[in-house]
KOLKENU-557157 format. One record per residue (C-alpha): residue in one letter; x, y negated, z negated. Coordinates in steps of 0.2 Angstrom, whole numbers, plus 5000, padded with zeros to 4 digits. Example, Ala and Ser with C-alpha at 12.3 -4.5 7.8 and 13.67 -1.06 7.14 Angstrom:
<kelums>
A506250224961;S506850054964;
</kelums>
This chain:
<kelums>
X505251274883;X506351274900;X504851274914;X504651444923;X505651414939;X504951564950;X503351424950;X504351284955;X505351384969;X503851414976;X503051234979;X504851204987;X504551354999;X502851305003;X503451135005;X504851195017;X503551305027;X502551145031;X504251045038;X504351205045;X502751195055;X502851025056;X504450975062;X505151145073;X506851145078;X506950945077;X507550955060;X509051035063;X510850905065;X511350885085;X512750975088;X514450895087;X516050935096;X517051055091;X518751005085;X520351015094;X521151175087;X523051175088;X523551365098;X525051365090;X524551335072;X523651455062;X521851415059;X521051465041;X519251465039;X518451395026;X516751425019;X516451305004;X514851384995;X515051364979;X516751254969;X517951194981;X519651244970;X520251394979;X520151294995;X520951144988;X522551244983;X523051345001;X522551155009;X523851074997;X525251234998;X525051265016;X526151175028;X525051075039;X526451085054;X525851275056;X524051285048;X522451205055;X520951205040;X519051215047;X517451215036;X516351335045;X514851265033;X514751115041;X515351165060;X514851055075;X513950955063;X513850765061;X515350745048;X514550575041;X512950695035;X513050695015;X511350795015;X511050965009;X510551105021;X508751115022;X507951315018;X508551355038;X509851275039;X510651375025;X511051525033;X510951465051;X512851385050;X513551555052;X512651605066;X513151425074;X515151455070;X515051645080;X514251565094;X515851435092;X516851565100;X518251505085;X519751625079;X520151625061;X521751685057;X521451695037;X519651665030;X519251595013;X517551615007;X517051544990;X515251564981;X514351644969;X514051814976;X512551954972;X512352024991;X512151844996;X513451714994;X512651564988;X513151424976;X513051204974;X512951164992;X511351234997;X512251375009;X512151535009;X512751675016;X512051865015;X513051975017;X511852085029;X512051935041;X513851965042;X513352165046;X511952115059;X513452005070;X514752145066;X513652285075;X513052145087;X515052105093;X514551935093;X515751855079;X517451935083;X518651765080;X517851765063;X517451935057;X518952045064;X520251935070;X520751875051;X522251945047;X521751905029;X520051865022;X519751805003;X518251854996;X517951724980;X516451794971;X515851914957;X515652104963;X516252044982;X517252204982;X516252294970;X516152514970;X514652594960;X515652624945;X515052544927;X516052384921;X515552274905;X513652234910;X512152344913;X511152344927;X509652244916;X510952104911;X511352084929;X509852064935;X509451934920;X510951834927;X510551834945;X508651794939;X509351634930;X510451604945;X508951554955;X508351734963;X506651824962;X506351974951;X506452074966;X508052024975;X508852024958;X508252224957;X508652254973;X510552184970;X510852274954;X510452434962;X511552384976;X512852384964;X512552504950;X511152634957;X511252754968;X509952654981;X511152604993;X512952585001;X514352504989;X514852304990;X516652344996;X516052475012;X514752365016;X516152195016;X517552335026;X515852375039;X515752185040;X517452125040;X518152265054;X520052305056;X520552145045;X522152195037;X521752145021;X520052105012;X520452024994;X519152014981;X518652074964;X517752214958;X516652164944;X516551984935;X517551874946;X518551694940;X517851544940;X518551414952;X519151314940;X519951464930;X520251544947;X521251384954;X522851394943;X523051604949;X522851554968;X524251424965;X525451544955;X525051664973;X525451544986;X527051494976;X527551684976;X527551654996;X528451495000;X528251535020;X526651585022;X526751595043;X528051715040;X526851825030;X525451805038;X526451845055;X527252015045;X526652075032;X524852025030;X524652105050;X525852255046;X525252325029;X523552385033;X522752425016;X521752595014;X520452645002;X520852504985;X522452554986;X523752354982;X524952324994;X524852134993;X525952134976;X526151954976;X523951954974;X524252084963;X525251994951;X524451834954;X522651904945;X523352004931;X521751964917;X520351994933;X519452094942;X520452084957;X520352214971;X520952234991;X520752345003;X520652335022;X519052295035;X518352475042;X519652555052;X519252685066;X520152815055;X519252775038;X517952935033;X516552805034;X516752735052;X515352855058;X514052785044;X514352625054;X514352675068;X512452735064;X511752595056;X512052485071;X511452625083;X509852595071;X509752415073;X510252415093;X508752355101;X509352395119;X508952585114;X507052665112;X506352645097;X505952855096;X507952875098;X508252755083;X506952835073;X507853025076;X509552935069;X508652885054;X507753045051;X509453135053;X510252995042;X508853025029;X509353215027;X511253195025;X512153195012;X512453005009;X510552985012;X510352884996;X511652765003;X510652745018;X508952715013;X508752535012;X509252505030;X508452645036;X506852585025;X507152405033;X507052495049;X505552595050;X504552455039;X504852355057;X503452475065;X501752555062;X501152705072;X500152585085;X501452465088;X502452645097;X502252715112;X502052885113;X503852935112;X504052825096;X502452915088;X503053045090;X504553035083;X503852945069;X502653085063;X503953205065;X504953095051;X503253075043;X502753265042;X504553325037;X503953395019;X505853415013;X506153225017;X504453165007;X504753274992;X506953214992;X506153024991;X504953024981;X505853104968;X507053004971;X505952874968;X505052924953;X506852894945;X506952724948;X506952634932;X506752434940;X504952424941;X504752294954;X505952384966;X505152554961;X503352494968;X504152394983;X504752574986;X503052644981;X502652544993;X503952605007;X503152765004;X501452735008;X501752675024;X502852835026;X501052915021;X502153015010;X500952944995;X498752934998;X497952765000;X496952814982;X498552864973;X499352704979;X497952584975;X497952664957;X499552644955;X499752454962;X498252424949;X498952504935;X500552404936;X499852224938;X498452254924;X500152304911;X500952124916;X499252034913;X499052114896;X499351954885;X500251864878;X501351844893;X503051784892;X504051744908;X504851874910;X503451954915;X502651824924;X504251834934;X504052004936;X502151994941;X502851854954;X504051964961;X502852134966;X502652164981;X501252064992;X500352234996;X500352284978;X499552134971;X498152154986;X497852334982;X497552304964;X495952224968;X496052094955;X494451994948;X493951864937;X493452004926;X495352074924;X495951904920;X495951854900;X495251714892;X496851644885;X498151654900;X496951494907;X497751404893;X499351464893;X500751404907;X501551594908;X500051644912;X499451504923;X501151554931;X500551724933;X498751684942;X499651584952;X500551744958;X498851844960;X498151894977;X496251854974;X495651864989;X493751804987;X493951784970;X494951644971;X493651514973;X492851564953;X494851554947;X495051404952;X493551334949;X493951404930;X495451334931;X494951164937;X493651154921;X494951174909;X496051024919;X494450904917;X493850974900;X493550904881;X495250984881;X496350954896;X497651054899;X499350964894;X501350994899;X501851164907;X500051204907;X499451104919;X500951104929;X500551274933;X498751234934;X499151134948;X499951224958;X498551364958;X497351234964;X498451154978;X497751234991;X496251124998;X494651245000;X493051195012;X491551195003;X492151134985;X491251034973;X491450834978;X491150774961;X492450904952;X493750864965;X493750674962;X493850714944;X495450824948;X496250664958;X495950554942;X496750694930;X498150694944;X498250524948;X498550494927;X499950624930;X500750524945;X500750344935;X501550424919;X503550374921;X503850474906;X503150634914;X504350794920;X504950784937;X504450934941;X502650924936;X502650744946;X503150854961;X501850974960;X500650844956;X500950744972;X500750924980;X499050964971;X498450794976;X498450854994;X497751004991;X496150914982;X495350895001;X496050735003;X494250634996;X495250494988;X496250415002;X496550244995;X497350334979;X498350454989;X499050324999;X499450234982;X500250324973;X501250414986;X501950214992;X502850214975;X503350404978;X504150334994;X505350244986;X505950384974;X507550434969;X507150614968;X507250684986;X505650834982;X504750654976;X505050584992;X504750765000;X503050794995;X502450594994;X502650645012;X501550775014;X500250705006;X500150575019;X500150675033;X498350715037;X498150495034;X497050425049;X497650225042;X499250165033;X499450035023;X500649905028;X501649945012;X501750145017;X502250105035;X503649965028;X504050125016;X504250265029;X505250155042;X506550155026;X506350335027;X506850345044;X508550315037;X508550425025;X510050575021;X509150725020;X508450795036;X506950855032;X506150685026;X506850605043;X505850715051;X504450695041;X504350515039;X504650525059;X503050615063;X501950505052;X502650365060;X502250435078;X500450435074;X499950265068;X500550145082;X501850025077;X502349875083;X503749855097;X505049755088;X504749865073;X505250025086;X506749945094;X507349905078;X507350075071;X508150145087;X509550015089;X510050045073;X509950235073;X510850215090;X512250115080;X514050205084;X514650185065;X513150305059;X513350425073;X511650475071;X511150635080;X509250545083;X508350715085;X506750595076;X506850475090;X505550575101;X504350555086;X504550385082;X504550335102;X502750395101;X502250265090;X502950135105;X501250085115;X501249995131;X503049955133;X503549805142;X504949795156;X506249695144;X505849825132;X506249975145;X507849895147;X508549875130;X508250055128;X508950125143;X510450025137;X510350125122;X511050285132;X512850185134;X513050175117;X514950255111;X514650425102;X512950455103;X512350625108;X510650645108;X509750505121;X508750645130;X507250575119;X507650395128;X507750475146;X505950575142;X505250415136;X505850335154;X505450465163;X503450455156;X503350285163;X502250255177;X503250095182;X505050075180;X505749885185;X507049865198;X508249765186;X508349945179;X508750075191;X510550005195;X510850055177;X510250205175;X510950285193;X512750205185;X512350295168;X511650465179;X513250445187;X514350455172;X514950625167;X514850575147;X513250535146;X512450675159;X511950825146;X511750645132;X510150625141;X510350555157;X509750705165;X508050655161;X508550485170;X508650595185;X506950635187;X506850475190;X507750425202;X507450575211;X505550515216;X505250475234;X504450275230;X505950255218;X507450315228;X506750235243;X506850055232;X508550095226;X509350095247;X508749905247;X510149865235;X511649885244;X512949925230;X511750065224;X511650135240;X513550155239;X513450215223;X512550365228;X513450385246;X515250395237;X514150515221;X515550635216;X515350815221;X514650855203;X513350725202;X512450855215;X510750725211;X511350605220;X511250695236;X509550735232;X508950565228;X509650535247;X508650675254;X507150605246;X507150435256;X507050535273;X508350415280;X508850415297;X510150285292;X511950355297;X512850305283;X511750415274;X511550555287;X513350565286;X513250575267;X512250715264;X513050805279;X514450795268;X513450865253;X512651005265;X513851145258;X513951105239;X514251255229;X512451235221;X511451325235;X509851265229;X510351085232;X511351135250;X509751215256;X508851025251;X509750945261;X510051075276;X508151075279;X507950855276;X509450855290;X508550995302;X506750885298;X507550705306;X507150665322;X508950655325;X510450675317;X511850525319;X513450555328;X514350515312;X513550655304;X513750775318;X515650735317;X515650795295;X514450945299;X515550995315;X517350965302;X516551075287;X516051215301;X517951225306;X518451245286;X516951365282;X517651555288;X516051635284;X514151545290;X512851555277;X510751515277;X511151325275;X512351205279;X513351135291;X513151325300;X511251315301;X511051125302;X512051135319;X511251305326;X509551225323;X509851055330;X511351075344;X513050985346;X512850825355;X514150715349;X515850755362;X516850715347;X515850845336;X516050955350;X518050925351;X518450965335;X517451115335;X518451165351;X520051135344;X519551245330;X518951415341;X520451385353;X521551455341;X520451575327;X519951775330;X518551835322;X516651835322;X516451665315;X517551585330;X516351695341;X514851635334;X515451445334;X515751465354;X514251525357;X513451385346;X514451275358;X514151345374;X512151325368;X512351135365;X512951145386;X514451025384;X515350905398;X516650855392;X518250915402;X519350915388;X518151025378;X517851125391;X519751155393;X519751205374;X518351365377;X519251415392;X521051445385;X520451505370;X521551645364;X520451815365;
</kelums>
């Protein structure tokens, strides 16, 4: 029998929780540039979920001299990266391409589709996600300046009305397709129940004032069947430009009404349908209008809660239930102030509205989305605490009834978490037989026991270690019910768990998915048998499976000693193509102190152009670098000039913690600071550096330096205060930052202001820059040349002169001002003196 896959999805979610915890926002790719885009071409967007067909034929008929293709998937992403996205990752791309500020002009979107896009890639795409950015404003270039948007994907267009499946067969596929019980129910209701707004006005609210939305309403083409219709389309419209330019922007489809004919005839035999994005003059555009005013958070929480009471008591209430239960679910009464509680037990105590609900719930045939609804309504208070409890007991003990099959473990799996805690579950309620049998194994795995946990799985562990040991599925699922470690757990019955699991892990022959949740389990044993950990994860190291290589991972991470073999092993690791065991491998590394060439090594190869490596890992594994020498400082400042690398901030940080930086070094990194390319790549943290008063002071000694940082350009605004830091009297440099005294960056200007007023003197040379910006700044300001020279005086004649030319012939409060700056400094000079005295008045 095919294993129960709700088990195995959820190691891989606890497993992606721990990289979670583990590993932050390290994991994610370093963002790349963003191509080039073409103003003149038209840009079609491309999101590559599931088959790549329909994709592949509008690339190979459109002309390349007017359209530009870009895969939104994989935008500002390191193009050499083969890996699939990680549990974050897949949904973050499409928050990354909004940001991008990219204009799509026709949008292809290909997956499978049940409310969420999702398909072979690892991607996904929920289409509330594309609701939450269309209230938000935030996505326009992709979600309104389409001129046409394809939609490849069962139901994408959808309406409530009946087609070839019922609602239980569509929740069986999406089941099989890799969803919970639950989002399966929730789906189906979504498109067949009343529960809900429809598929195709939840895609127009996303996809506002597109012209054209193209999809299908029920079973939509595969992409291998779909291919040879989108080909028979695009050869209907030899010049696409021209369409696109016409009569996709002109036609504005209403309602499901088919004014793309060409689409039309193209898909004879399918589901297809079209319609437009939401339009100001549709009957629905005030709905939208209120679900975002729901979800704005810049407005008080008691206002958003009066719009969902008022939405609850029209007449499309049903239609707006599940965001308005998504809503409300957000608060509890003491997380209100007293405006918001207010409001809420206004909402709470409106009998009409409890009574409407209920009913409406009590009609719900789905029995997991009925009790998450149940649920809904006990924290409306609309159902008593003893009534609910009942109620959540009830329905677990039917699903433990054996036999169990696995549907109905799945179905157990998928109740909500605060049913299964308020059915109170025991040992008691649990039958003999489901600790033999993997469904139900699957389904104690699913229980919350609370205290009772400890005597299940310590039941469950004697039947592991027994006359008869649990074999196959079984113990799969018997695993994964013990893998959480527990304090105070019997020594000697643990160490007989590691041996049954240790036999597991040395059988070739046995499923990879029990191998998986063995590695798992062996971590959750309390971690009594290092030597055999670290053995049998070494081999799991090497794997071919990447969830082998995942959880071998895990099992090391609480190691205090690594073998020779498991560090050798994790350095190959380090390499690796999926993010997430980078990462990982990375922060096991950190912790055990590695030898220096064994540290350059890894980072000059990451650091090599030809893998383009984004290096987010490299912080990690420079913790594992001790007591660096000076020889080793400098290779890896030279690091930061390598071509196309984008992430050498970890090398600057690494710098920067050094007490001691040699002086071979400092010429390089002022030269690297210097350059634009590599500022935001890390030397920013190179900076800091230089910016200390014992280091910037060295770097005057070196002659070409100095002039390095005197000629700075304006934008390396550091440099000036590197300068400032020395507390130079020297004019050259006097004279520099004089010149720097009026930067746009007032922060900076006021720095240099007060180290100019500080000095003893100021030298005639910087008099003379100070005295030149005065007579090209109209307006004095806090800092700068102004105050410099109202604090300290004008005694350089030349200064003076060219301040005197300037007020000879200017009108105005700042030519006022500047005389009497002048006149304070008590010049002799006859020529200057000629200059105030014919000044025009």
């Amino acid at each position: 029998m095919k294993p129960w896959h709700g088990c195995v999805k959820c190691l891989t979610i606890l497993f992606v929780f721990l990289g979670a915890q583990s590993s932050g926002a390290a994991s994610a790719e370093a963002p790349m540039p963003l191509p080039k885009l073409n103003p003149k071409k038209f840009t079609v967007c491309t999101a590559t979920i599931n088959s790549t067909e329909e994709k592949d034929a509008f690339q190979k008929a459109l002309n390349p001299n007017e359209f530009e293709f870009i895969e939104l998937t994989t935008l500002g992403k390191n193009p050499t990266s083969s890996a699939k996205p990680d549990y974050q990752e897949s949904e973050a791309w499409i928050d990354r391409a909004c940001q991008s500020g990219i204009r799509c002009d026709l949008v292809i979107i290909s997956g499978h589709f049940g409310g969420t896009f999702f398909g072979s890639s690892g991607y996904r795409l929920p289409l509330n996600k594309l609701e939450s950015h269309s209230c938000a404003n935030d996505c326009t270039g992709i979600l309104s300046h389409p001129r046409e948007v394809f939609l490849f994907g069962c139901n994408t267009l959808a309406t409530k009305s009946k087609d070839h499946r019922t609602p239980e067969e569509y929740v069986q596929v999406l089941v099989n397709d890799g969803f919970s019980r639950s989002e399966a129910e929730r789906m189906a209701e979504g498109r067949y129940g009343a529960f809900g707004p429809e598929n195709r006005d939840r895609m127009k609210r996303a996809f506002q004032k597109v012209p054209h939305l193209l999809g299908f309403d029920s079973v939509g083409p595969s992409g291998k069947t779909a291919l040879p219709m989108v080909q028979k389309y695009l050869e209907a419209i030899p010049n696409y430009a021209e369409h696109l330019e016409k009569d996709a922007t002109a036609q504005l489809v209403s309602g499901v009404i088919s004014l793309n004919r060409y689409w039309e005839t193209a898909m004879v035999g399918s589901a297809f349908a079209q319609c437009s994005g939401l339009l100001p003059t549709d009957p629905s555009y005030n709905d939208q209008s209120r679900i975002c005013a729901l979800y704005n958070v810049s407005s008080p929480v008691s206002d958003r809660i009066k719009i969902a009471r008022d939405m609850l008591k029209s007449d499309r209430w049903m239609s707006f239930l599940p965001s308005v239960e998504s809503f409300l679910t957000q608060y509890a009464s003491n997380d209100l102030d007293e405006a918001g509680k207010a409001a809420l037990s206004d909402l709470q105590n409106d009998a009409e509205l409890k009574s409407k609900v209920l009913s409406a719930i009590e009609k719900l045939r789905a029995p997991v989305l009925k009790l998450e609804w149940t649920g809904f309504a006990h924290r409306m208070k609309w159902i008593e605490d003893e009534r609910f409890n009942e109620t959540a007991r009830r329905a677990v003990l039917n699903t433990l009834k054996p036999p169990i099959s696995r549907g109905t473990a799945d179905i157990l799996c998928s109740f909500p978490r605060g049913i299964k805690e308020a059915a109170k579950i025991t040992p008691v309620d649990i039958n003999e037989t489901l600790y033999r049998s993997h469904n139900g194994l699957a389904a104690i795995s699913c229980l919350k026991l609370g205290s009772h946990y400890i005597d299940v799985r310590k039941k469950i562990q004697q039947n592991i270690t027994g006359n008869a040991p649990l074999k196959g599925d079984a113990l799969m699922y018997a695993l994964v019910v013990i893998s959480e470690p527990l304090p105070n757990s019997d020594p000697d019955l643990e160490i007989k768990i590691e041996k049954q699991i240790l036999k597991v892990l040395k059988n070739r022959a046995a499923k990879k998915e029990l191998r998986q949740i063995a590695y798992w389990a062996l971590r959750g044993t309390g971690m009594r048998t290092q030597g055999a950990i670290q053995m049998a994860s070494d081999a799991a190291l090497h794997s071919k499976e990447i969830n082998i290589r995942n959880i071998a991972i895990a099992a090391l991470a609480d190691s205090k000693t690594l073998s020779q073999a498991t560090v050798t092993a994790l350095e190959a690791l380090l390499f690796d193509p999926n993010d997430s065991i980078r990462n990982s491998a990375a922060q096991i590394f950190s912790k055990h102190p590695a030898s220096r060439k064994t540290v350059l090594r890894v980072l000059e190869r990451w650091f090599d152009p030809a893998t383009q490596n984004a290096c987010y890992e490299c912080s990690w594994v420079l913790q594992a670098f001790k007591n660096p020498r000076p020889d080793d400082l400098i290779r890896l400042a030279a690091l930061l000039d390598r071509p196309g690398f984008t992430n050498g901030y970890s090398i600057g940080a690494f710098l920067k913690q050094q007490e001691s930086i040699p002086d071979v070094l400092l010429g390089k990194l002022v030269t690297t600071a210097l350059d634009p390319t590599r500022y935001y790549q890390g030397a920013w943290q190179v900076v800091d550096i230089l910016k200390r008063p014992e280091v910037a002071a060295r770097l005057l000694l070196d002659p070409q330096i100095k002039k390095l940082l005197i000629n700075a350009p304006e934008q390396s605004y550091w440099a000036a205060e590197v300068l400032a830091n020395t507390r130079s009297v020297d004019p050259e440099i006097q004279a520099a930052l004089a010149a720097k005294a009026d930067y746009g960056n007032v922060d900076k200007s006021k720095l240099v202001t007060q180290v100019l007023i500080d000095a003893p003197q100021i030298a005639p040379e910087a008099e003379r820059v100070l005295a030149d910006a005065l007579s090209r700044t109209w307006w004095p300001h806090d800092y700068g040349c102004w105050k410099i020279l109202e604090e300290k005086g004008v005694k350089d004649v030349e200064a003076q002169k060219i301040i005197a030319k300037w007020i000879n012939r200017c009108i105005g409060d700042p030519c006022d001002r500047a005389e009497a700056l002048l006149k304070k400094s008590n010049p002799t000079d006859s020529e200057v003196l000629q200059l105030l005295e014919t000044r025009v008045r």
